[in-house]
C-alpha positions in Angstrom: 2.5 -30.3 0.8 3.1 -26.5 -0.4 6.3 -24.8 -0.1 6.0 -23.1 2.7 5.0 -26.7 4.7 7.6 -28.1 3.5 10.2 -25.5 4.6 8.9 -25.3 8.2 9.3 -28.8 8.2 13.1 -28.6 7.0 13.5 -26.0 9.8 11.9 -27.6 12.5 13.8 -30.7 11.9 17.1 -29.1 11.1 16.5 -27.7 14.7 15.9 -30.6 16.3 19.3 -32.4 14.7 21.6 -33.3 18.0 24.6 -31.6 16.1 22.8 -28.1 16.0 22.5 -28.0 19.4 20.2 -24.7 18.8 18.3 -23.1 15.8 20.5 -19.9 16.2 23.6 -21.8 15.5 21.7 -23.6 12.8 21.2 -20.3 10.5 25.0 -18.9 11.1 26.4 -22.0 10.3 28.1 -21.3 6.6 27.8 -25.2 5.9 24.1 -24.7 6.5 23.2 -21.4 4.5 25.3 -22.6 1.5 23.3 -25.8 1.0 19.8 -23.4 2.0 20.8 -21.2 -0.8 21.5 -23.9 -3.4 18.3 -25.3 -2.3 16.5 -21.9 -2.5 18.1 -20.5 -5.5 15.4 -22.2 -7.7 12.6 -19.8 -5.6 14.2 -16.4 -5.4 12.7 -13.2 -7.4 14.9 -12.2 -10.3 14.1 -8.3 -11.0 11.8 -8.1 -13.5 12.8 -6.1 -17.2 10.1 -3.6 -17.2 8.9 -0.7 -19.5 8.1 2.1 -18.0 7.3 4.3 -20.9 4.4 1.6 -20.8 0.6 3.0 -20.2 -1.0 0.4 -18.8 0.4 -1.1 -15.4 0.5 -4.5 -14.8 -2.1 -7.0 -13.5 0.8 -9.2 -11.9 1.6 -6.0 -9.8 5.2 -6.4 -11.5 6.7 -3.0 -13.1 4.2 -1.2 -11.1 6.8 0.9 -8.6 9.5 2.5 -10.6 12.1 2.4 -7.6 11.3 -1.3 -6.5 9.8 -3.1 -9.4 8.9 -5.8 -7.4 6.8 -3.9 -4.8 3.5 -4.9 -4.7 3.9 -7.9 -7.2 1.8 -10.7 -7.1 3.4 -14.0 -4.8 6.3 -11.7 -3.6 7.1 -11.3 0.1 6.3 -8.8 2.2 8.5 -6.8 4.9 7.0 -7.2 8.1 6.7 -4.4 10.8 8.2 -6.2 13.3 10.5 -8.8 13.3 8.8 -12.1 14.1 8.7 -13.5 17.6 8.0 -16.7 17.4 8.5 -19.1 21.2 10.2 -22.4 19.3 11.8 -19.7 16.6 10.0 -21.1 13.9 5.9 -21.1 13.8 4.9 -21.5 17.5 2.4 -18.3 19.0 4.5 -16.1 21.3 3.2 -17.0 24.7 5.8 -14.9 27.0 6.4 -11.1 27.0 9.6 -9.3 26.9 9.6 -9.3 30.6 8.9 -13.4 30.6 5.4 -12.9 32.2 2.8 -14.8 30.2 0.6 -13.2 27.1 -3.6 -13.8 26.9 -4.2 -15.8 24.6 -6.2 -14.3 21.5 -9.3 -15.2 22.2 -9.4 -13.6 25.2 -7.8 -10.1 24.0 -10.6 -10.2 21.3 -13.3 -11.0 24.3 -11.6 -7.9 26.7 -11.8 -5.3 23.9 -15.6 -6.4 23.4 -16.4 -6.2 26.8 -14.7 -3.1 27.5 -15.8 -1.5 23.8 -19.6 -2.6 23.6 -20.1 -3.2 27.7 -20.0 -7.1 27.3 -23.0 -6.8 24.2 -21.6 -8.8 21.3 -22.7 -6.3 18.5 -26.0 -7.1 15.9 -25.4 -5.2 12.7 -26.3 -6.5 9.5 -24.5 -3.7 7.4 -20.9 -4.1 9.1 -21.4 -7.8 10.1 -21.4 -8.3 6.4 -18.5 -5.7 5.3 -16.5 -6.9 7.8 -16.8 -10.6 7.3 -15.9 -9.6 3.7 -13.0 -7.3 4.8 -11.7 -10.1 6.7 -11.7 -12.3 3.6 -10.0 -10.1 1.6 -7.1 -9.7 4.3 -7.1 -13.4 4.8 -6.5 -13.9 1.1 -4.4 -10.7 0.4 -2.5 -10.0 2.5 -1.9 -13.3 5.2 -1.7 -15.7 2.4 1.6 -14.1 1.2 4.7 -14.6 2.1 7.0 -12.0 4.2 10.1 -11.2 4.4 12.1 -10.5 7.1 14.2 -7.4 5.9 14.3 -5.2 3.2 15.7 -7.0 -0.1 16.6 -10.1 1.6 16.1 -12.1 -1.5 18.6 -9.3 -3.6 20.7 -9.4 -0.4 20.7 -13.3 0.1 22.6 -14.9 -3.1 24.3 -12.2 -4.7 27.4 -12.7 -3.1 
């Protein structure tokens, strides 16, 4: 099971424990982020010594941004957008808006905004059916395949106290 299996897992059951009571009360409880951060500590990003009088950049993407070394660098987080909005707080697909009515599912947006954009025609082109089945490859394994973070330097932010 990879890393990121195995912490959902943790999570989920940590929110399920009958002394939690919620997941919210889970992650403020001091008890809790203490042993998450000995736990973790192994995993974090140290900064990386870099030379920047170097020519060449990088192929691990390290070094690569003078003001955030680690921008960019291969298996680091990225900040998200948006904060997540997950309905169990943890992986489950949002399925209520911010007013609590409920959300289409995805397969039904992506069938609306064909209907409405190509007048229910599912479009035939050989050209951009193959670009963007390769586009959608290399945003599969670019850029959804790494982690994210969930604010800016949360991993500087995190232990250093």
């Amino acid at each position: 099971m990879e890393q990121g299996a195995r912490a959902t897992k943790a999570l989920k059951a940590i929110a399920r424990h009958p002394d939690v009571g919620s997941f919210q009360r889970a992650v403020s409880d001091p008890q809790i982020l203490q042993s998450f951060e000995r736990a973790c500590r192994p995993f974090c990003y140290e900064m990386p010594q870099c030379d920047f009088s170097d020519p060449y950049r990088r192929t691990d993407g390290k070094c690569n941004n003078k003001i955030n070394p680690l921008l960019g660098a291969s298996f680091t987080p990225q900040q998200r957008v948006l904060p997540n909005a997950y309905d169990n707080l943890i992986d489950a697909p949002r399925t209520r808006s911010v007013d609590k009515s409920r959300l289409p599912s995805a397969r039904t947006v992506s069938n609306r905004v064909f209907q409405w954009t190509f007048g229910g025609m599912t479009p035939v082109s050989a050209k951009f059916s193959t670009f963007l089945t390769n586009f959608g490859q290399f945003i599969d394994h670019d850029v959804i395949s790494t982690p994210s973070e969930t604010r800016k330097n949360m991993y500087l932010q995190l232990f250093t106290d």
